[in-house]
Structures are given as structure tokens and as C-alpha cells.
KEKE-3310 file (N, C-alpha, C; in steps of 0.2 Angstrom, whole numbers, plus 5000, padded with zeros to 4 digits):
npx = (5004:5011:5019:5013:5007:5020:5023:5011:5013:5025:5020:5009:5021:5030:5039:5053:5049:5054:5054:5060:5056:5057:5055:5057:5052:5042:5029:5024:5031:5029:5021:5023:5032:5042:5058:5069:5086:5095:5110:5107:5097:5104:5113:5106:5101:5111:5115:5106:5106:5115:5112:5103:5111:5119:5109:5103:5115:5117:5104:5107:5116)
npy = (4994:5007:5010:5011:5024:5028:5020:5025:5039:5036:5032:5039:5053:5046:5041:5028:5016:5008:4995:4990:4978:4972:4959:4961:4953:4938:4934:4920:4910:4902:4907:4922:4924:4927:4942:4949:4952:4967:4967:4958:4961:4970:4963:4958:4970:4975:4967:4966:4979:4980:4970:4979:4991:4985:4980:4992:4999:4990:4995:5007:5004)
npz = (5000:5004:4997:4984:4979:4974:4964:4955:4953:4946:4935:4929:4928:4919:4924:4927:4941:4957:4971:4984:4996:5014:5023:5042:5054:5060:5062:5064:5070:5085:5098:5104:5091:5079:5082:5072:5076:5081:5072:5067:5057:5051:5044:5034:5027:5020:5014:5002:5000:4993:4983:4975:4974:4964:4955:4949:4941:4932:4924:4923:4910)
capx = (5000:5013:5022:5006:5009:5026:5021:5005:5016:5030:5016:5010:5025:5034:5047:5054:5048:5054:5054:5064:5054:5063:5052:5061:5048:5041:5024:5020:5032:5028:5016:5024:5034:5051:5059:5076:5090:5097:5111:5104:5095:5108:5115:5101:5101:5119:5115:5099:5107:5121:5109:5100:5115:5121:5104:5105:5123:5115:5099:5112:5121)
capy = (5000:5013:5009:5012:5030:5030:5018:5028:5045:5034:5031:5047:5057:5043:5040:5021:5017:5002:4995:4984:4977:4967:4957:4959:4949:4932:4933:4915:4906:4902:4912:4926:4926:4929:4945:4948:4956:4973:4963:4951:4966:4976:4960:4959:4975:4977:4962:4970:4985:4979:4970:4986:4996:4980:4981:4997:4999:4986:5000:5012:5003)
capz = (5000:5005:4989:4977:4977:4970:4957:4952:4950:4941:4928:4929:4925:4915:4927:4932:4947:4958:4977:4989:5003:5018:5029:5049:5057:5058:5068:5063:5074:5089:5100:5101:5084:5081:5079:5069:5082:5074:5071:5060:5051:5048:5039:5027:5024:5018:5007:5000:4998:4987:4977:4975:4967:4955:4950:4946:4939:4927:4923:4921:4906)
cpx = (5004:5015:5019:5008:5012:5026:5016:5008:5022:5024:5014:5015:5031:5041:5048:5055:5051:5055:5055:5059:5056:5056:5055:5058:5044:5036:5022:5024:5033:5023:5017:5029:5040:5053:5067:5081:5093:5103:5110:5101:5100:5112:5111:5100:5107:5118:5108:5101:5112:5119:5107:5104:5117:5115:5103:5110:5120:5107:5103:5115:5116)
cpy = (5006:5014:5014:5018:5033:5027:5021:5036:5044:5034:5038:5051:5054:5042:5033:5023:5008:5001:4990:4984:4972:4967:4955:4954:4943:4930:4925:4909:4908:4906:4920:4930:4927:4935:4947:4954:4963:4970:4960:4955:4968:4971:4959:4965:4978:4972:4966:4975:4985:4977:4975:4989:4992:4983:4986:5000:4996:4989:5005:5012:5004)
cpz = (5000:4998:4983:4974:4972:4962:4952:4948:4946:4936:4926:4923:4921:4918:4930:4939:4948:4967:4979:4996:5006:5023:5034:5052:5056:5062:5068:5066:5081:5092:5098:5095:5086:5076:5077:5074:5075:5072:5064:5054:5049:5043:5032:5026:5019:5011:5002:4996:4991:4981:4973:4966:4962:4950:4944:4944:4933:4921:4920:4913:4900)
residu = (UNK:UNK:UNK:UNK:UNK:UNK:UNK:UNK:UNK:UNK:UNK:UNK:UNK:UNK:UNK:UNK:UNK:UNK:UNK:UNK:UNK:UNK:UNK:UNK:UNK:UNK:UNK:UNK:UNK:UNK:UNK:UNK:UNK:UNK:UNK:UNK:UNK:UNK:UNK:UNK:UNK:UNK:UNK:UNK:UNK:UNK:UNK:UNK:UNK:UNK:UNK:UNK:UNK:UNK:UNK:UNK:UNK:UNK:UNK:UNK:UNK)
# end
């Protein structure tokens, strides 16, 4: 949903749009779920993040 937006004024105004979304948490094990330590996030985010600029490195060309 938050997303939608940016996609709707990419279309809009003709401009590529695109979005990385990282799921931290895991409400579905156990009662009260398991949530990723900062840590742990910050490693998936580095990794994320890398993809990201290849990606775009790769848009670039």
C-alpha cells in the first residue's frame, strides 16, 4: 500500500519506478513470533542493499 503511490506518480509522470521490501519479522512462529535482532537486520540490509546498486549499475548501462 505505501508503495502504490510512487508507482502511480511513476506512471503518471513517466518515470521508472521500483521497490525493495525486507520482511524483519516472523509473527507466525511460535506464540509470540520471532523478531530479527538489529544485528541480524543490519546484515540483510547490507546484502539488500548491494543487490539494489548492482541492479541498478545494470539499469544504468
Amino acid at each position: 500500500m505505501e508503495t502504490a503511490i510512487l508507482f502511480l506518480l511513476g506512471l503518471i509522470k513517466n518515470v521508472k519506478t521500483a521497490a525493495v521490501l525486507i520482511v524483519s519479522n516472523n509473527l507466525t512462529e511460535g506464540r509470540a513470533g520471532r523478531f530479527l535482532t538489529a544485528s541480524e537486520l543490519r546484515n540483510v540490509v547490507l546484502k539488500v542493499g548491494k543487490a539494489v546498486l548492482n541492479a541498478l549499475a545494470l539499469v544504468g548501462k
